[in-house]
Structures are given as C-alpha cells and as structure tokens.
TIVEX-12376 format. One record per residue: residue in one letter; y, x, z of N, C-alpha, C, O in turn. Coordinates in nm, 2 decimals. Example, Ala and Ser with C-alpha at 12.3 -4.5 7.8 and 13.67 -1.06 7.14 Angstrom:
2
<rec type="a" n_north="-0.57" n_east="1.32" n_up="0.78" ca_north="-0.45" ca_east="1.23" ca_up="0.78" c_north="-0.33" c_east="1.32" c_up="0.78" o_north="-0.33" o_east="1.42" o_up="0.85"/>
<rec type="s" n_north="-0.22" n_east="1.28" n_up="0.71" ca_north="-0.11" ca_east="1.37" ca_up="0.71" c_north="0.00" c_east="1.29" c_up="0.79" o_north="0.11" o_east="1.34" o_up="0.80"/>
end
This chain:
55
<rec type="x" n_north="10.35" n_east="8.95" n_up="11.57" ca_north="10.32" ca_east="9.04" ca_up="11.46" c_north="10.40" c_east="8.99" c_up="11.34" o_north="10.41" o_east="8.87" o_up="11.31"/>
<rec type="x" n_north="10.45" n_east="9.08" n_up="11.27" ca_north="10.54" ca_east="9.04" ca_up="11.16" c_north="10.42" c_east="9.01" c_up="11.02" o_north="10.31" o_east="9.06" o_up="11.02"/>
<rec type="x" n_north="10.48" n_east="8.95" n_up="10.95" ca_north="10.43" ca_east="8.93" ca_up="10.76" c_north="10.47" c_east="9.01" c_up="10.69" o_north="10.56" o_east="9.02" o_up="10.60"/>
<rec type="x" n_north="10.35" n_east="9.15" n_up="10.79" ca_north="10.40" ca_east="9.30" ca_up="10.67" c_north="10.32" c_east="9.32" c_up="10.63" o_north="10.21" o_east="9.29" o_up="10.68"/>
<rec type="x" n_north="10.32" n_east="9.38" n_up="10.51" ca_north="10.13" ca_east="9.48" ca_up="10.47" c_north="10.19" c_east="9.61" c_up="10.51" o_north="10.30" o_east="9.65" o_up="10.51"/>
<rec type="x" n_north="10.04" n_east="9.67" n_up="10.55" ca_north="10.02" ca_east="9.77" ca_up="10.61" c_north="10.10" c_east="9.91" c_up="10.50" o_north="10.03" o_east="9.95" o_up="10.40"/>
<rec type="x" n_north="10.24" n_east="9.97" n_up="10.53" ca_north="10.26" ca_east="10.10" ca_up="10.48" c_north="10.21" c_east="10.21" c_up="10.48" o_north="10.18" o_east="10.25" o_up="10.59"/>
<rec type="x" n_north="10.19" n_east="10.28" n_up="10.38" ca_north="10.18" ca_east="10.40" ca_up="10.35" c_north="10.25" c_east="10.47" c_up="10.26" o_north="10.23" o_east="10.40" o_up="10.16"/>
<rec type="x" n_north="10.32" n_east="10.58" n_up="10.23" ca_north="10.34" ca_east="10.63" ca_up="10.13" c_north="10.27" c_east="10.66" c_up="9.98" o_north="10.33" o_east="10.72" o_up="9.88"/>
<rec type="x" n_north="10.17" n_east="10.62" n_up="9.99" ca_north="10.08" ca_east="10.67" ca_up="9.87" c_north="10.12" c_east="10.60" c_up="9.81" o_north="10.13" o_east="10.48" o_up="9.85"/>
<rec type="x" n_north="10.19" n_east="10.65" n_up="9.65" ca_north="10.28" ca_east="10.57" ca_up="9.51" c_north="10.21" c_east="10.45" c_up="9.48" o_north="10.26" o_east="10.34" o_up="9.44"/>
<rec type="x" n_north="10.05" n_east="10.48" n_up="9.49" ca_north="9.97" ca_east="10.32" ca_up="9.40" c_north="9.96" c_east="10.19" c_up="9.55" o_north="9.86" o_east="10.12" o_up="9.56"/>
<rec type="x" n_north="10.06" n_east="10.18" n_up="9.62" ca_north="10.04" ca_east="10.10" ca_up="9.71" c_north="10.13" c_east="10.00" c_up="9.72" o_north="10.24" o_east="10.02" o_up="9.77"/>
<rec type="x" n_north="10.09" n_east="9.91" n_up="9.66" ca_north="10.21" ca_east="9.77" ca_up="9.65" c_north="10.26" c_east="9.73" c_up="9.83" o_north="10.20" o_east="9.71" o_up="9.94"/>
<rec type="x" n_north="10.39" n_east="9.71" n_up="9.79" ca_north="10.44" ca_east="9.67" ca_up="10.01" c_north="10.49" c_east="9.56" c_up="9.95" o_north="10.53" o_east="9.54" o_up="9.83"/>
<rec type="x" n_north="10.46" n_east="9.45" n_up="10.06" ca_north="10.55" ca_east="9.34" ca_up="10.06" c_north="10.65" c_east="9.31" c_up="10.15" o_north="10.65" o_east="9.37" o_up="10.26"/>
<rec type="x" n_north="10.75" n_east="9.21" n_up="10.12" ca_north="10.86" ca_east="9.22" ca_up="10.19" c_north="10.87" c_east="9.17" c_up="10.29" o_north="10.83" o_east="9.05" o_up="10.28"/>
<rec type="x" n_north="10.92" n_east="9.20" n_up="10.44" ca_north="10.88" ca_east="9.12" ca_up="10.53" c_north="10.93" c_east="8.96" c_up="10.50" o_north="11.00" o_east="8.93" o_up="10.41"/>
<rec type="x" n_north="10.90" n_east="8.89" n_up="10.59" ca_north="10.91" ca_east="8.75" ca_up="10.60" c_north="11.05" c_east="8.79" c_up="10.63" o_north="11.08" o_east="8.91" o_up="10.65"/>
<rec type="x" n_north="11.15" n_east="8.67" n_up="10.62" ca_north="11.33" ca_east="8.67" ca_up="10.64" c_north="11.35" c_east="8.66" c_up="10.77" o_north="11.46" o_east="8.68" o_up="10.81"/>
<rec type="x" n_north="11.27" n_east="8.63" n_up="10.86" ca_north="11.30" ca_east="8.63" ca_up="11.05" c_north="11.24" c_east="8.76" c_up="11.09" o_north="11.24" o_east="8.79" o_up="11.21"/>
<rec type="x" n_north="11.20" n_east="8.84" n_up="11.01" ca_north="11.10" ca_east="8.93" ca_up="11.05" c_north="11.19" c_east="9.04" c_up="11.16" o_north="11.31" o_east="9.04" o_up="11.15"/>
<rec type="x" n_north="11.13" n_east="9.14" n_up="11.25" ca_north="11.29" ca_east="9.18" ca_up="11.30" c_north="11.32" c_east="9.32" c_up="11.22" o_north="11.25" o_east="9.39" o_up="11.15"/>
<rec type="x" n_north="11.44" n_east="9.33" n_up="11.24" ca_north="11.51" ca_east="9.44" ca_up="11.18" c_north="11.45" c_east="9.55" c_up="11.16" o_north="11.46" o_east="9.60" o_up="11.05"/>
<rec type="x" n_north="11.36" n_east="9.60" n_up="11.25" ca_north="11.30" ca_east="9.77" ca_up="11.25" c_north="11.19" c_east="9.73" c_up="11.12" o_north="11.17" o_east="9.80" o_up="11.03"/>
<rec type="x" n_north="11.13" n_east="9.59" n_up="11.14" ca_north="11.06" ca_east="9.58" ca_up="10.97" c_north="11.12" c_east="9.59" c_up="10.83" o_north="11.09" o_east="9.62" o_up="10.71"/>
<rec type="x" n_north="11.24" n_east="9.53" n_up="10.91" ca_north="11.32" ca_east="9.52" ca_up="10.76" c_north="11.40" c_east="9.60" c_up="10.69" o_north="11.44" o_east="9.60" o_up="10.57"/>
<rec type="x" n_north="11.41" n_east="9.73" n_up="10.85" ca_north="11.47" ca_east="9.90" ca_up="10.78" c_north="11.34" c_east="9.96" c_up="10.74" o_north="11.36" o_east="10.07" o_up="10.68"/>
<rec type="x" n_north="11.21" n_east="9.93" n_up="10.76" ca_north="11.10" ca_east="9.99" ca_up="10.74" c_north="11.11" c_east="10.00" c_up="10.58" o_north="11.13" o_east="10.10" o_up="10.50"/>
<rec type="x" n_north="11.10" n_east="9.85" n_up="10.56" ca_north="11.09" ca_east="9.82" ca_up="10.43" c_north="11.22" c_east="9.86" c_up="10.33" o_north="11.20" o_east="9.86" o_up="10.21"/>
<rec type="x" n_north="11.30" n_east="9.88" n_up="10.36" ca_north="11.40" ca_east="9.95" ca_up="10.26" c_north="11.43" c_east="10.08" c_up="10.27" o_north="11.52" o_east="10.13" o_up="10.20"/>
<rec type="x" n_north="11.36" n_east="10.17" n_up="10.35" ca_north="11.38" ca_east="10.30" ca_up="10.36" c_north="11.21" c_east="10.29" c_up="10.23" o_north="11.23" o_east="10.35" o_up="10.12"/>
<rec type="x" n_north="11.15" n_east="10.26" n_up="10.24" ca_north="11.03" ca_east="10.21" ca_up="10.14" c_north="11.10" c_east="10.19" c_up="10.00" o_north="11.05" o_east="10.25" o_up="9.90"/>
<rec type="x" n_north="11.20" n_east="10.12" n_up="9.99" ca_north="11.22" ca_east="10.08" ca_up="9.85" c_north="11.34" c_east="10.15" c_up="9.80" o_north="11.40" o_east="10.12" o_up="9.70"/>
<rec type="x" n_north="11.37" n_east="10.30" n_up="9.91" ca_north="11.49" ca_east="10.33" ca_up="9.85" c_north="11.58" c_east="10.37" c_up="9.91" o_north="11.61" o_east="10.49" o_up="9.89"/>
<rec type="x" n_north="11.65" n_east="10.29" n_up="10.01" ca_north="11.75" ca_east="10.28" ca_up="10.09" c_north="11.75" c_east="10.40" c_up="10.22" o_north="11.67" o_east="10.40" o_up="10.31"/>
<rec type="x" n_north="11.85" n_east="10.50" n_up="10.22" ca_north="11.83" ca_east="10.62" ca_up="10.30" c_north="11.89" c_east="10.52" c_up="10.45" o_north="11.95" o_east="10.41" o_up="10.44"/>
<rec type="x" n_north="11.84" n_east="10.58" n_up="10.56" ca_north="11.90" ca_east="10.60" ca_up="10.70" c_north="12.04" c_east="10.60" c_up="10.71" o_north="12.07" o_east="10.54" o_up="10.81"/>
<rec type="x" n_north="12.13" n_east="10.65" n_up="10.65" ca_north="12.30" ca_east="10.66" ca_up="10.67" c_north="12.33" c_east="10.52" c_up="10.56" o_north="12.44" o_east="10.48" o_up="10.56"/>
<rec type="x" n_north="12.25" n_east="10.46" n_up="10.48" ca_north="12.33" ca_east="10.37" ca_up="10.42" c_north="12.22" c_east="10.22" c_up="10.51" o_north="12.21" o_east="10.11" o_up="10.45"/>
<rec type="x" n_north="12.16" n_east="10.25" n_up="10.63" ca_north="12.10" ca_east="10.12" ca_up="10.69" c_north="12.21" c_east="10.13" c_up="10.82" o_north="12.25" o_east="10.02" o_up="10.85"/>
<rec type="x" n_north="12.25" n_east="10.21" n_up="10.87" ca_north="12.33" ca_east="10.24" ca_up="10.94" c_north="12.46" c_east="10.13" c_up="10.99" o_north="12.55" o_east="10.09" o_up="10.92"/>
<rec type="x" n_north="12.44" n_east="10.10" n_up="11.11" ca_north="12.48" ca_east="9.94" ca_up="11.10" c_north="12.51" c_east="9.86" c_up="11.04" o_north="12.62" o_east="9.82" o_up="11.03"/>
<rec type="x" n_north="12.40" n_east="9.81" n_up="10.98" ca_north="12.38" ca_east="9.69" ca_up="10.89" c_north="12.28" c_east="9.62" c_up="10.93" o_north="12.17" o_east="9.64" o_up="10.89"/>
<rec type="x" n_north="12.32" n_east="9.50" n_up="11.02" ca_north="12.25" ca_east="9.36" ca_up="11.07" c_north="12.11" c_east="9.39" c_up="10.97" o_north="12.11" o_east="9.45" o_up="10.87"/>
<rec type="x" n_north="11.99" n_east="9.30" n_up="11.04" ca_north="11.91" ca_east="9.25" ca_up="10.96" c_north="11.90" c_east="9.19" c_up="10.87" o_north="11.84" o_east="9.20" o_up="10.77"/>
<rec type="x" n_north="12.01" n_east="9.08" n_up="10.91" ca_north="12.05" ca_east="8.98" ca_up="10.78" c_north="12.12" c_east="9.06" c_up="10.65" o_north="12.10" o_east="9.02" o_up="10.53"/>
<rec type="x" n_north="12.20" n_east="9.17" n_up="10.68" ca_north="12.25" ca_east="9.29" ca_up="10.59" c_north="12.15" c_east="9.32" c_up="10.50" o_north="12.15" o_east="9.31" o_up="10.38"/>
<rec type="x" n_north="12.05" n_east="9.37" n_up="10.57" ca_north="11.93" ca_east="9.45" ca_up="10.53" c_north="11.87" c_east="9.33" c_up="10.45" o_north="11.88" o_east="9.35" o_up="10.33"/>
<rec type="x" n_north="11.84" n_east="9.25" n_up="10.47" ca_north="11.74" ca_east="9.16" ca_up="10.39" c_north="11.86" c_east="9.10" c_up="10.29" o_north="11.81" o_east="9.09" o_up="10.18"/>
<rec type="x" n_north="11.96" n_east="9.08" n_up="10.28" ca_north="12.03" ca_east="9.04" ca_up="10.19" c_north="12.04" c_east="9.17" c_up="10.07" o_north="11.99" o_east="9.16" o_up="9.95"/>
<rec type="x" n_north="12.09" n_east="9.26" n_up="10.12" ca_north="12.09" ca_east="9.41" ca_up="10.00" c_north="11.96" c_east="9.41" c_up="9.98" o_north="11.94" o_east="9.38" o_up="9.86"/>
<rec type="x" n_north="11.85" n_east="9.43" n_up="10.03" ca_north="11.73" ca_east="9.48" ca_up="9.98" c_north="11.57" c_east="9.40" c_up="9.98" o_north="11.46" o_east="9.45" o_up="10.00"/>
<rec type="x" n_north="11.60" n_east="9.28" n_up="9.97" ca_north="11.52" ca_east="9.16" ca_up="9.98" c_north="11.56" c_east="9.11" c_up="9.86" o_north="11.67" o_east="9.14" o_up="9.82"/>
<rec type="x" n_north="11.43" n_east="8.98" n_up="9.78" ca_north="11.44" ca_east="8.92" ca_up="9.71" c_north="11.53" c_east="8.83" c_up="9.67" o_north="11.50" o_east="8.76" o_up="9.57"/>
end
C-alpha cells in the first residue's frame, strides 16, 4: 500500500504527495491531481514524475 491519502476530486480536499518510492501509477495519479494532463506524463519515468511535480 502506498503513503497516499485517499482522492477525490471535490476542490476542499487537501492530497498528499506520494512517498518518493511510491510506484509510478501513484505518482501519475497525483499529478494529473495537481495539474499535469496525460500527453505531458507520457513517458516520463517515475523519477520524471516526482521530480517535475513533487516537492
């Protein structure tokens, strides 16, 4: 189980970021969440993903 809080779209719902080992499909979860469309996650490693759109 990854170190995610539970998503939803509803605007008053704070998300946190997955843990940095967390795997990839959490970590496109989480930037399609903060932003990030589908054609710009689009091969880009996990480590990609958490680098551009992680803390």
């Amino acid at each position: 189980m990854s170190d995610l809080s539970v998503m939803t779209t509803s605007s008053d719902t704070e998300v946190e970021q997955p843990a940095g080992n967390a795997s990839r499909a959490d970590w496109v979860e989480y930037a399609l969440y903060v932003g990030a469309t589908e054609e710009e996650l689009e091969g880009m490693t996990r480590d990609e993903i958490r680098d551009t759109y992680g803390d």
